[in-house]
C-alpha positions in Angstrom: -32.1 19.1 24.4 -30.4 17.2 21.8 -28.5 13.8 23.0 -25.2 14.2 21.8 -23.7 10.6 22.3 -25.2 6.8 23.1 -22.5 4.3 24.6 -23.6 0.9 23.8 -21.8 -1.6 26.5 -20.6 -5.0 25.6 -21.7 -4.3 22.1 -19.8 -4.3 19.1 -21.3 -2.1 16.4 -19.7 -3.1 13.1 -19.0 -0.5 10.5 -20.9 -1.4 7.4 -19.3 -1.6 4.0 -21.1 -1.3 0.8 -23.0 -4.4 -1.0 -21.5 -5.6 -3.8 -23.1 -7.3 -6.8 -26.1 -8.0 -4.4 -24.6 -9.8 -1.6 -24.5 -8.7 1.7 -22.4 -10.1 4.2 -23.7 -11.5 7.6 -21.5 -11.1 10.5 -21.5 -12.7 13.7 -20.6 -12.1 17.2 -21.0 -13.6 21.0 -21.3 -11.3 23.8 -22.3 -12.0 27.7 -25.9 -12.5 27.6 -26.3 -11.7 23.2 -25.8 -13.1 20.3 -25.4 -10.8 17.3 -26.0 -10.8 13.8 -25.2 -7.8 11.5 -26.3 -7.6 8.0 -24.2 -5.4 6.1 -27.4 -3.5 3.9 -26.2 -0.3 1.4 -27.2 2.2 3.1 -30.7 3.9 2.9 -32.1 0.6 2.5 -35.7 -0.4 3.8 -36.2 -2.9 6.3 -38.8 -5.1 8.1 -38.2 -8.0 10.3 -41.4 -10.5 11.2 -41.6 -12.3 14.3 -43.2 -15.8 13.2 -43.1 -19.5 15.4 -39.3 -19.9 16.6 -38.0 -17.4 13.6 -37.7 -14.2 12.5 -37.8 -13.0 9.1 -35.5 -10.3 7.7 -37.2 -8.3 4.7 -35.8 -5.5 2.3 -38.9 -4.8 0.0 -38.4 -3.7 -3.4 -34.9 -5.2 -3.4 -33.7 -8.2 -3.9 -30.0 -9.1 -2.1 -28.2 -12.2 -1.7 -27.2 -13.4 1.9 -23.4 -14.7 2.4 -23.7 -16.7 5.8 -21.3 -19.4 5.6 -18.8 -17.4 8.7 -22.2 -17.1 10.7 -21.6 -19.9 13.2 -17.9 -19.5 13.1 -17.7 -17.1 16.0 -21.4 -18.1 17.6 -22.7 -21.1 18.8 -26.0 -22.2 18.5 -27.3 -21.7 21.5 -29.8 -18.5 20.8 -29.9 -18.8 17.1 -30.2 -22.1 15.9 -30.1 -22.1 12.4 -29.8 -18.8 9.7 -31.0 -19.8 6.1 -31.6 -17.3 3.1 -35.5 -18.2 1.6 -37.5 -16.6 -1.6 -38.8 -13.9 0.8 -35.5 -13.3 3.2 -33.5 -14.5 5.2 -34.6 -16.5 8.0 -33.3 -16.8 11.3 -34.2 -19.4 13.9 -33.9 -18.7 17.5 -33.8 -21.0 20.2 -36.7 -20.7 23.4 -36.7 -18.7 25.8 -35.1 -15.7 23.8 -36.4 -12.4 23.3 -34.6 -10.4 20.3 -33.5 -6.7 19.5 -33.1 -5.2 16.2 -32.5 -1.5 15.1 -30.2 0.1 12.2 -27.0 2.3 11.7 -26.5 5.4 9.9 -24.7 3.3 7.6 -27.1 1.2 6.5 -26.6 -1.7 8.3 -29.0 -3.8 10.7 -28.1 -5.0 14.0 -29.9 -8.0 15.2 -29.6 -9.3 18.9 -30.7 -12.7 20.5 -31.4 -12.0 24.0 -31.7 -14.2 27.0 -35.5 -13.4 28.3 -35.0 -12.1 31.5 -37.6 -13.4 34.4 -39.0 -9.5 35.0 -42.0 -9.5 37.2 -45.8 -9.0 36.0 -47.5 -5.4 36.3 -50.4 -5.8 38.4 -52.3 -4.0 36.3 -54.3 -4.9 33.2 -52.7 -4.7 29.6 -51.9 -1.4 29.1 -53.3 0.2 25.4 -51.1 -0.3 22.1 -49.3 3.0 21.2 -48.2 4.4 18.3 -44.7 2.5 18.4 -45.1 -1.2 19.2 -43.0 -2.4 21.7 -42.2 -6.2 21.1 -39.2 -6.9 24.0 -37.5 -5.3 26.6 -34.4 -2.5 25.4 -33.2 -1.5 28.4 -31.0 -4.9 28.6 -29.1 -4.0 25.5 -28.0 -0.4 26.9 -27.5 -1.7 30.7 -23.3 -2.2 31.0 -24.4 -5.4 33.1 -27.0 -7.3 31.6 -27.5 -9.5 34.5 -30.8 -8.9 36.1 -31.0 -7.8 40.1 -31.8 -10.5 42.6 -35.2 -9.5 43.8 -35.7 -8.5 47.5 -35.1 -11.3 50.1 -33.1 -13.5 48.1 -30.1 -15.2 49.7 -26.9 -15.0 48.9 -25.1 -18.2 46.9 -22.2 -18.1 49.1 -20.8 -17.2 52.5 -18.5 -14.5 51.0 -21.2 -13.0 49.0 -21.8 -9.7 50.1 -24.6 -8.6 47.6 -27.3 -6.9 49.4 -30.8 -7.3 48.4 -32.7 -5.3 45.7 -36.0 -4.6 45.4 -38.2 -5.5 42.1 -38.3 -2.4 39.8 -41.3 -0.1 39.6 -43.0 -1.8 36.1 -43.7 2.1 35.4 -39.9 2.9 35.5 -39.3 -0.4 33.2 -41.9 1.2 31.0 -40.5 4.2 30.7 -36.5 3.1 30.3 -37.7 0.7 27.7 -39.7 3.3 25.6 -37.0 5.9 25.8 -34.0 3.3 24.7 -36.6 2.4 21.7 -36.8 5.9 20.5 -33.2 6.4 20.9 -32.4 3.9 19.3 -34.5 5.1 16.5 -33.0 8.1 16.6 -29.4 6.2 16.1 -30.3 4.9 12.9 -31.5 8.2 11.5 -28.6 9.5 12.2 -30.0 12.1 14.8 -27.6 11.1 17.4 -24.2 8.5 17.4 -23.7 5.8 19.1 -20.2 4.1 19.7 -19.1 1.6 21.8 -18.1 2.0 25.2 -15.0 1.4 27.3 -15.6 -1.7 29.4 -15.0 -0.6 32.9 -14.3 -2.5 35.8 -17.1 -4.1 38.3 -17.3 -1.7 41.2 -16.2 -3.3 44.5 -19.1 -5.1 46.9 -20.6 -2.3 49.9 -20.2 -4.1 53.1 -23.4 -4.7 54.6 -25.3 -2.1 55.8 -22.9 0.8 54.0 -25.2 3.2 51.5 -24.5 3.7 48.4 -22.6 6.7 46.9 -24.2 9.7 46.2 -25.1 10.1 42.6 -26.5 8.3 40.0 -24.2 5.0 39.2 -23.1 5.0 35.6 -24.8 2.2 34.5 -26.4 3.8 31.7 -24.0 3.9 28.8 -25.4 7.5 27.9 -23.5 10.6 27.6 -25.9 13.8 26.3 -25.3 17.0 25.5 -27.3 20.5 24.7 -27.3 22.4 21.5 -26.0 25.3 23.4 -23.1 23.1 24.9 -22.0 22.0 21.6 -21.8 25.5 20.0 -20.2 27.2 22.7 -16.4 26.5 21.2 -15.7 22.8 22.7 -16.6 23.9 26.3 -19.2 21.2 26.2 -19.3 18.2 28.6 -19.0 15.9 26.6 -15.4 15.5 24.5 -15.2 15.6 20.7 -15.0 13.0 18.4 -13.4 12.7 15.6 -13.5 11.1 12.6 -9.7 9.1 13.6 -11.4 7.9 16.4 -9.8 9.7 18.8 -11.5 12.1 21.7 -10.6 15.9 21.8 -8.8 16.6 24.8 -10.2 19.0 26.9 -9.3 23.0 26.9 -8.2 23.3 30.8 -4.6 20.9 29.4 -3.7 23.8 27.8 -5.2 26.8 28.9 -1.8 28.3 29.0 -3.4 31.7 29.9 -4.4 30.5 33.3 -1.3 29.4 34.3 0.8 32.6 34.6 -0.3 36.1 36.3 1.4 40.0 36.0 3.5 39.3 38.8 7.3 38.9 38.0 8.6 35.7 37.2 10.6 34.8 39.7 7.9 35.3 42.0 4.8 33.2 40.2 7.9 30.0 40.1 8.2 30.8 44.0 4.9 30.8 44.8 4.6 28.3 42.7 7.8 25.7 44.7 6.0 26.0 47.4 4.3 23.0 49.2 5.5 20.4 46.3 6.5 17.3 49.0 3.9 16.4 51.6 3.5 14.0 54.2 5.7 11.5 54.5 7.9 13.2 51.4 5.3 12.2 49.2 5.1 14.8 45.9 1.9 16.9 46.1 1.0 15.9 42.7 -1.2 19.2 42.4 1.1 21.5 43.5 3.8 19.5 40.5 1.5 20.3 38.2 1.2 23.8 39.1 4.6 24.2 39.2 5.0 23.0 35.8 2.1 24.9 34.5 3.8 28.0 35.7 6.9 27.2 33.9 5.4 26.4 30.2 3.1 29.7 30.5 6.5 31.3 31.6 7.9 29.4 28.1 10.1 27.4 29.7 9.9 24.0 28.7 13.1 22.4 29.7 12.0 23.4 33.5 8.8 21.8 32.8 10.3 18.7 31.5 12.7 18.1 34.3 9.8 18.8 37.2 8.2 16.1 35.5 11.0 13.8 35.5 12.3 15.2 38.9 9.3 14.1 40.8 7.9 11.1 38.4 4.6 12.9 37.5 2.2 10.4 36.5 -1.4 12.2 35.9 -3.3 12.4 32.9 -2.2 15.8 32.2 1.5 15.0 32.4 1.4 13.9 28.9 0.0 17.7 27.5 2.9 19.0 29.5 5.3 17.3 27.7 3.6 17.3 24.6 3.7 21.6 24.8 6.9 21.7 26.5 8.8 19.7 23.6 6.9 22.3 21.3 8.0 25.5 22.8 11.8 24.4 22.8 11.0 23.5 19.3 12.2 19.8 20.1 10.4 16.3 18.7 7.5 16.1 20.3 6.7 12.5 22.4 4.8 9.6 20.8 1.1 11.2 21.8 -1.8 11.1 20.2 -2.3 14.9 20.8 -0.4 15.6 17.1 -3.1 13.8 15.8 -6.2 15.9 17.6 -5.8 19.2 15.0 -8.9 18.8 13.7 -10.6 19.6 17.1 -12.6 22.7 18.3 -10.7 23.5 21.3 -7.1 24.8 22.3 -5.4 21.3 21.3 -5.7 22.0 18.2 -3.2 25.1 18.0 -0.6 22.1 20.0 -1.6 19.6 17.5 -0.6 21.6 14.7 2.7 22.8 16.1 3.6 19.6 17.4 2.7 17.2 14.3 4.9 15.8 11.6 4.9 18.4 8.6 3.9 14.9 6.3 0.7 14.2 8.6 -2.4 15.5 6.5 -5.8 16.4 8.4 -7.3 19.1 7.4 -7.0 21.8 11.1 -9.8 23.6 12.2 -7.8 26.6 11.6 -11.1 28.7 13.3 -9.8 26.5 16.6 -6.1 27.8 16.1 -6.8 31.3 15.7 -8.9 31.4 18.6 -6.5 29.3 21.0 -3.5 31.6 20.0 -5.2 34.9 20.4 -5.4 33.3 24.1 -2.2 32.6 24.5 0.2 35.0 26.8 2.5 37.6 24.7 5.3 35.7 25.4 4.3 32.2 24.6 3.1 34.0 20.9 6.3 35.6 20.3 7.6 31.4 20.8 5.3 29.9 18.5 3.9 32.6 16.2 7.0 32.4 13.3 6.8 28.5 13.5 2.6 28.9 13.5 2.6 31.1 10.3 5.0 28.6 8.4 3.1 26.1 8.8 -0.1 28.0 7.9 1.5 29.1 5.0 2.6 25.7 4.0 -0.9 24.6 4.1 -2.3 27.8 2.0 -4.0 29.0 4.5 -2.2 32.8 3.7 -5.5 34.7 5.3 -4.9 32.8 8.5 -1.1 32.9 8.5 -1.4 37.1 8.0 -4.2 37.0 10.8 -1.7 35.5 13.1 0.6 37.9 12.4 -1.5 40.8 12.7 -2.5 39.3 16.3 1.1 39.3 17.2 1.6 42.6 15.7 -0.8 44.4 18.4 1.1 43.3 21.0 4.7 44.1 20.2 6.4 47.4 19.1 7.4 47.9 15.6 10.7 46.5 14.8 10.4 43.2 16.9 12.3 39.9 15.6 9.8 37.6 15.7 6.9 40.2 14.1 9.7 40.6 11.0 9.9 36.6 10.6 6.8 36.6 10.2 6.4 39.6 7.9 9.6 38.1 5.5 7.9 34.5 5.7 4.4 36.6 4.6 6.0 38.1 1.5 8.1 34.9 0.5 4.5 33.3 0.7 2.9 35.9 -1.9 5.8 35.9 -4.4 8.2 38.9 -2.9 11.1 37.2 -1.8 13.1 40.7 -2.7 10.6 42.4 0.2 11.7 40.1 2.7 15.4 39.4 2.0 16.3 43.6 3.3 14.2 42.3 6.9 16.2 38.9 7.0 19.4 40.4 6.3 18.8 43.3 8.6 18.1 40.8 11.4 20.9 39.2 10.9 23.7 42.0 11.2 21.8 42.8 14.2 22.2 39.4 15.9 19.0 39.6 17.0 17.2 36.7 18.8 15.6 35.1 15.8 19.2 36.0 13.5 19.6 32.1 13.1 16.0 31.2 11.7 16.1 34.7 9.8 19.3 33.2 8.7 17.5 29.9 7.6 15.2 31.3 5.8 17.3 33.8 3.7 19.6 31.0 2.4 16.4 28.5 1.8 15.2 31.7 -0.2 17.7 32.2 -2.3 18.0 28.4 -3.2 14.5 28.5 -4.0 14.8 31.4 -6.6 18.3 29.3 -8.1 20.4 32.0 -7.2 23.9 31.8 -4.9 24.7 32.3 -1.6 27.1 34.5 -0.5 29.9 33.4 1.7 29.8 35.5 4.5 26.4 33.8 5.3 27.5 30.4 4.5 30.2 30.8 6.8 27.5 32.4 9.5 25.5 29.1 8.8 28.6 26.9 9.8 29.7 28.6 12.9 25.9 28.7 14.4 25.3 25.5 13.2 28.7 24.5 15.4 27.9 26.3 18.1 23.6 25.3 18.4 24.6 21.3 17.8 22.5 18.6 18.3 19.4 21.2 18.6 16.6 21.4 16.1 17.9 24.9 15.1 21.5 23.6 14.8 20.3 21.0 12.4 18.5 23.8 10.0 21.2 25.5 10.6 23.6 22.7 9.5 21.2 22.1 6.4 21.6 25.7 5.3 25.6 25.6 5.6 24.9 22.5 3.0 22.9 23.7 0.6 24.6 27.1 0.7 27.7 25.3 -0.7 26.5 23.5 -3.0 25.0 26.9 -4.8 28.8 28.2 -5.3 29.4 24.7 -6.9 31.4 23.5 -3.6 29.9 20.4 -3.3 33.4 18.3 -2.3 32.8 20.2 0.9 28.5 20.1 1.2 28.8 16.5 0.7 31.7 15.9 3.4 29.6 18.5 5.5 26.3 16.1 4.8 28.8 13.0 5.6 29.8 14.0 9.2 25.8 14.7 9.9 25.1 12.0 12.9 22.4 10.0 11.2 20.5 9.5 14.0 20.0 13.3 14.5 17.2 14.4 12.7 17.0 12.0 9.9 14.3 13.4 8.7 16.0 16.7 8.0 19.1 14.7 7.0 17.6 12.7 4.4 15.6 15.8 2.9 19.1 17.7 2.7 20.8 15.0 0.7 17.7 15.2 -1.5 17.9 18.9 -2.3 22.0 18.7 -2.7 21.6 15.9 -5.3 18.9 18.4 -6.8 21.6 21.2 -6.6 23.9 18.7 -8.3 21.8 18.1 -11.3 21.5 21.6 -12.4 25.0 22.2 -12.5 25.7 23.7 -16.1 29.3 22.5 -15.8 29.4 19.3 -17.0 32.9 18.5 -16.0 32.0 19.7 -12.4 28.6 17.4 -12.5 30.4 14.7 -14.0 32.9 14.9 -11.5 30.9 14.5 -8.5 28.4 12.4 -9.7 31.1 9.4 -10.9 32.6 10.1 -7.7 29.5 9.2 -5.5 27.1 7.5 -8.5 26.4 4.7 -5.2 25.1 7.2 -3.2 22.1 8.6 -5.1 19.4 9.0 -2.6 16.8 6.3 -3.2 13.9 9.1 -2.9 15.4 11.5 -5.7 12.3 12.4 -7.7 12.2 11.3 -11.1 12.4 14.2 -12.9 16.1 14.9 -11.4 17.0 11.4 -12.5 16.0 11.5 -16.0 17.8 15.0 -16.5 20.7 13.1 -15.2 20.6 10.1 -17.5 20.1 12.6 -20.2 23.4 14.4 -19.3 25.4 11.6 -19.1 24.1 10.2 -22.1 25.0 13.3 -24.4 29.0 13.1 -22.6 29.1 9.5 -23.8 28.7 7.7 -20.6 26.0 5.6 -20.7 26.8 3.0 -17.7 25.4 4.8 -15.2 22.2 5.7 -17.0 21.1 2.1 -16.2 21.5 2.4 -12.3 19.9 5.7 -11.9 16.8 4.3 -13.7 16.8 1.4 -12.2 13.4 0.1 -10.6 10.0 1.1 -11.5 11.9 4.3 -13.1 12.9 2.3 -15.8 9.4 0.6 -16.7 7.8 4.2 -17.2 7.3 6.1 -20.5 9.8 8.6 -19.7 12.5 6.0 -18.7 12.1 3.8 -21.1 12.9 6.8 -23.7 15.8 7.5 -21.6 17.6 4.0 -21.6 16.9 3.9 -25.1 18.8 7.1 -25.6 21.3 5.3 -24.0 21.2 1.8 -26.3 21.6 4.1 -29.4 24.5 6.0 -27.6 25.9 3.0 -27.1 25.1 2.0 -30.9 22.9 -1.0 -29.9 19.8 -0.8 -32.4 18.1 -3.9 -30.8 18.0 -2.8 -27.6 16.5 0.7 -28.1 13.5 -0.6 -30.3 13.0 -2.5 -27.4 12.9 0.3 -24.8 10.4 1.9 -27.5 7.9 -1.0 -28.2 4.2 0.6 -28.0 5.7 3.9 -27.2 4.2 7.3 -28.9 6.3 11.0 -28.9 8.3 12.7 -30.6 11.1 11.7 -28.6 10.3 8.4 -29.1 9.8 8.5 -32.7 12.7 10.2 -33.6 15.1 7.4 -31.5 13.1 5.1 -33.3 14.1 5.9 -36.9 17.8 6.6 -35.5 17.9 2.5 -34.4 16.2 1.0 -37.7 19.2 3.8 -39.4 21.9 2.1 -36.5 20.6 -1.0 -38.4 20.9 -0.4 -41.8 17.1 -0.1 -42.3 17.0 2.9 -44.1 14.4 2.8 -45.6 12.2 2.0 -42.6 13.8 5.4 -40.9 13.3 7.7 -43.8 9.4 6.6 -43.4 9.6 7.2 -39.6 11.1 10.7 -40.1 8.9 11.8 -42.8 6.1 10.9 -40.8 6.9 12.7 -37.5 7.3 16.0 -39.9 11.1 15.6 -39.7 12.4 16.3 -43.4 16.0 16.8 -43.0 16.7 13.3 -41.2 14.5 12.0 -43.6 16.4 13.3 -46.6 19.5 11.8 -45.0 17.9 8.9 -44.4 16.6 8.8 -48.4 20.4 9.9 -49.4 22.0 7.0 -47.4 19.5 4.4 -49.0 19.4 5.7 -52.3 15.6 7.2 -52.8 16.9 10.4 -55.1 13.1 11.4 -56.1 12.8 11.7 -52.2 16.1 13.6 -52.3 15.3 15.5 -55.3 12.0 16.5 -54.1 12.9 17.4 -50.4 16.9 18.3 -49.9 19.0 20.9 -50.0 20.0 23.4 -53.6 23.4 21.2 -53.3 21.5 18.0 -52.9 19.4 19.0 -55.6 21.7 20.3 -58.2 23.8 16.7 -57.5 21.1 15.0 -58.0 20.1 16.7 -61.4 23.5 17.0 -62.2 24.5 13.0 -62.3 20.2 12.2 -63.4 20.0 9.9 -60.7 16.0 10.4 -60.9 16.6 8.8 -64.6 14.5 5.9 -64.8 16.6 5.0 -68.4 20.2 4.7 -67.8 22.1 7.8 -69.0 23.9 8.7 -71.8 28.0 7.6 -71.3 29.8 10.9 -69.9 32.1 12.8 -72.7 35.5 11.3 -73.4 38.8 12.8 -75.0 37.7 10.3 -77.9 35.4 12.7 -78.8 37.9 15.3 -79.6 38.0 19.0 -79.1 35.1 19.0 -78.0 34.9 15.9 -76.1 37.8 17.4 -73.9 35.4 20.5 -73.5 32.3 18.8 -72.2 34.8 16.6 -70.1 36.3 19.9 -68.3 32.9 21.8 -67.9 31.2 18.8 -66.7 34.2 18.1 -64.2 33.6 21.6 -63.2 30.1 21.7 -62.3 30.8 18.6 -60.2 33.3 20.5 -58.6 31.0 23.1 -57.7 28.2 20.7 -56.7 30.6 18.7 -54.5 31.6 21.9 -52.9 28.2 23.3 -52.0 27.0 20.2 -50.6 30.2 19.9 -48.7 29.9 23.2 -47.2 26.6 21.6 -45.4 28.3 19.9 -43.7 30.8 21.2 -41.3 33.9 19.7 -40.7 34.2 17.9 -37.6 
């Protein structure tokens, strides 16, 4: 048998952190009975601690720690331990008389050392018994014991008149032997990580038995020790004992949603009125059994509103009334209450199928997907048709495509061919592997059918085609707006709603997505609403009509969603850059946007739009690119440096800005060497390489042939002229 889980009872077991630079913290704390010291080792570190004349000794051979202890006495007072000082060979800790301690280590590493008061137990009659292999220096049952008080012995008299304690006998010194050796190996066991240990609930004294009245039957839980088999643990969560996670939160058990159980064959009607029967009692008190049978029977029926309101209807109170709400919100596909339960996914039992339907999308535990498969193979027909689409998109959203066509195969066996929820699931399978043009015939199909799932099959068609950048048609945006009318202030009439939004602003009609988006309630779905404003804005910015983005965008520049990603900002700014209108650049990359590589390159794209050399080489300070580099060498040429920016061009490879750059300041070898056949000819044709001036140009002094040279000189400058104007086009 394998113990499964320790409680330790008023003890606080401190999760130990990692030493750094040698020092290891010593924390304190003062319980009923204890004083506690934990030393915060690294884990895997050795130990000893010495007993020695009113001190013990802590040791870590063959390392060498520093001991922080200035918050020791902060929290304790020195009553048990007296005095805690670090020394050459440890750390010493001086105890007061009369105190017996208790010391043992974590998994994690770190040592927990109690101060004990020594209780008055009574001597074995007996003679000392011999020395085993595991010395046994105080008594460890105290430290387990959820009342560390020790029993009045036999005969003793009460303190008070209304004391009603009845007498106890000493203990058997056998029994003490044996309690005390077990807790010591267990103990041992906790700090090699064999079993766990946690703390314990503090529960309430029991009440005083009158005089004379015999105690319950069954052993009192005074023990803070839950175990459990090997077998128990492996057969799927049936266990006794719950599951713990690594949150810190306890696996609820299977029988709160064993939504199997909870229905029969027999027709509907019938199991509800079997199931009305005998709700109000004596006195017209609710049978709170029979209410939560009644609305068992209506969530394994799948009808969670009915479950809701017998809950509210007869003010159910019982632990399991929260897992009824919990899976009735699910199954009408409606927020789910505040509950822990969304949190419980990772667990090996039915919750976590509930957990993953009913948690935020954003919430990131890994599932135990083995759990879900199994739980929804349990689940009635029915109750999979509910939750199987909504199963395999979230599967599929986590990658888990194996488990998501599993699912659907499951639901597949039960359901003839053709059914609307096995085709959602089928069109959400193909999207998933890359096939959108598989699932689109199956989506619209359902659609002109009408069928029960048309509006999600509607959903996903128009998120489908957004997704692949392509438009919808209006038919189906004007289906999205009637359904989304007609299913308001539900879940599916906000997707719905969504859909109709996006839809329009893939046709370009955003004056009518955005006053759509406008008259969405904010406080329905916010989520939803916030995400839809985020892909619209997307929509927007890939607009290839700039007079249409433009448009919008001046029109509603204060409304730019705070979490647009960056990307979609920068293209943006670089839009409105290249039409000239650089003044909202500056809010859109506004914040931490603007202090980023990619920002800063874009508000200097801006400066030199705006013809402000300064400013952009001081956007670009420190920054490397080709982006950069180039709107470097455009501000030193904004300011006349053009030198500066023919070296900048030439460097980043970019000859004909640097020739430019070499025209405008005058470098001709650069010119000559690197520009254009009418560059070059100009060049050669007034010698501007010449290092010696040149020889005075012919004159009609010269006579005939003076006027000669003068006209066939004037004509190849003609022609040079002309060539090197045709480079440029005219404007």
């Amino acid at each position: 048998m394998r113990i499964g889980q320790i409680l330790a009872a008023g003890a606080l077991i401190c999760a130990a952190g990692t030493a750094q630079a040698q020092q290891v913290a010593v924390r304190s704390g003062e319980h009923d009975g204890f004083s506690r010291l934990v030393f915060m080792l690294p884990p895997g570190t050795d130990w000893q601690l010495s007993e020695g004349v009113g001190a013990l000794t802590l040791r870590t051979p063959g390392e060498s720690f520093g001991y922080d202890t200035a918050e020791v006495f902060r929290l304790i007072p020195r009553t048990r331990i007296t005095g805690v000082a670090p020394q050459a060979e440890g750390l010493r800790i001086a105890t007061a008389p009369g105190t017996v301690h208790e010391a043992f280590q974590l998994a994690s590493g770190a040592v927990v050392l109690d101060i004990l008061d020594a209780p008055a137990l009574p001597m074995p009659a007996s003679g000392p018994r011999a020395a085993t292999s595991t010395p046994l220096r105080l008594d460890h049952l105290e430290t387990y014991w959820r009342n560390r008080a020790v029993p009045a012995p036999a005969g003793a008299e009460p303190t008070g008149a209304g004391d009603l304690r009845p007498g106890f006998a000493p203990p058997d010194p056998r029994v003490r032997e044996a309690e005390t050796e077990l807790l010591a190996q267990l103990s041992r066991a906790a700090s090699q990580g064999v079993i766990s240990a946690f703390v314990a609930p503090k529960a309430e004294a029991p009440a005083p038995l009158p005089p004379g009245a015999a105690p319950p039957e069954g052993a009192a839980p005074h023990l803070a020790i839950e175990s459990q088999t090997v077998f128990d643990r492996d057969m799927l969560g049936n266990g006794p004992a719950p599951q713990l996670l690594a949150n810190g939160l306890r696996c609820l058990q299977d029988r709160l949603f064993a939504v199997e159980s909870w229905v029969s064959d027999a027709p509907a009607g019938v199991q509800i009125a079997t199931a009305r029967q005998g709700l109000v009692g004596e006195f017209d008190r609710p049978d709170t059994a029979a209410v939560e049978r009644l609305a068992h029977t209506y969530l394994g029926l799948g009808f969670g509103t009915e479950a809701r309101a017998t809950l509210r209807g007869f003010g159910l109170g019982t632990p399991s009334a929260g897992a009824i709400a919990y899976v009735a919100a699910v199954l009408d596909d409606l927020p789910v209450p505040a509950s822990p339960i969304s949190r419980m996914a990772a667990c090996d039992g039915k919750v976590a199928l509930w957990a993953l339907l009913g948690r935020d999308d954003a919430e990131g535990e890994a599932p135990n997907l083995a759990a879900v498969r199994r739980s929804f193979s349990a689940l009635p027909l029915p109750i999979r048709k509910i939750v199987g689409p909504e199963l395999v998109r979230r599967l599929l959203a986590l990658g888990a495509d194996s488990d998501a066509r599993e699912i659907g195969s499951m639901l597949a066996r039960g359901v003839a061919p053709g059914d609307p929820a096995l085709g959602l699931i089928d069109a959400r399978i193909d999207i998933a592997r890359g096939e959108p043009a598989q699932a689109e015939p199956v989506l619209a199909g359902m659609i002109d059918r009408n069928s029960a799932d048309a509006a999600q099959a509607l959903v996903l068609l128009i998120d489908t085609r957004i997704a692949r950048g392509e438009p919808v048609d209006a038919a189906n945006v004007e289906l999205a707006t009637s359904l989304a009318r007609e299913l308001r202030g539900s879940p599916e009439g906000a997707r719905l709603l969504r859909a109709q939004i996006l839809g329009e602003g893939s046709v370009g009609r955003f004056s009518e997505a955005f006053a759509a988006l406008d008259a969405w309630p904010a406080q329905d779905t916010p989520t939803l609403r916030q995400e839809t404003r985020r892909s619209l804005w997307e929509l927007l910015a890939k607009v290839p009509d700039d007079p249409l983005f433009l448009g919008q965008l001046l029109a509603r520049q204060d409304q730019v969603p705070e979490d647009l990603p960056n990307l979609v900002r920068l293209r943006m700014a670089d839009r409105l850059t290249a039409a000239g209108l650089t003044g909202p650049v500056r809010d859109l990359l506004g914040g931490p946007l603007g202090r980023t590589p990619d920002g800063r390159v874009a508000l200097a794209a801006a400066a030199i739009a705006e013809r402000d050399g300064p400013a952009a080489l001081s956007y670009l300070d420190t920054l490397d690119g080709s982006r950069a580099t180039a709107l470097k060498a455009r501000a030193h040429a904004l300011l006349n440096e053009h030198a500066i920016a023919q070296a900048v061009f030439a460097t980043a490879g970019d000859l004909p800005n640097a020739t430019a750059e070499a025209w405008r300041g005058g470098d001709w070898s650069f010119v000559a060497a690197n520009g254009s056949e009418a560059e070059k000819a100009l060049v050669r044709l007034y010698d501007l390489t010449a290092e010696e001036p040149t020889a005075p140009p012919p004159s009609p002094a010269d006579g005939v042939a003076g006027f000669k040279d003068l006209i066939a000189r004037s004509q190849a400058e003609r022609e040079a002229l002309t060539r090197l104007l045709a480079d440029f086009p005219t404007p």
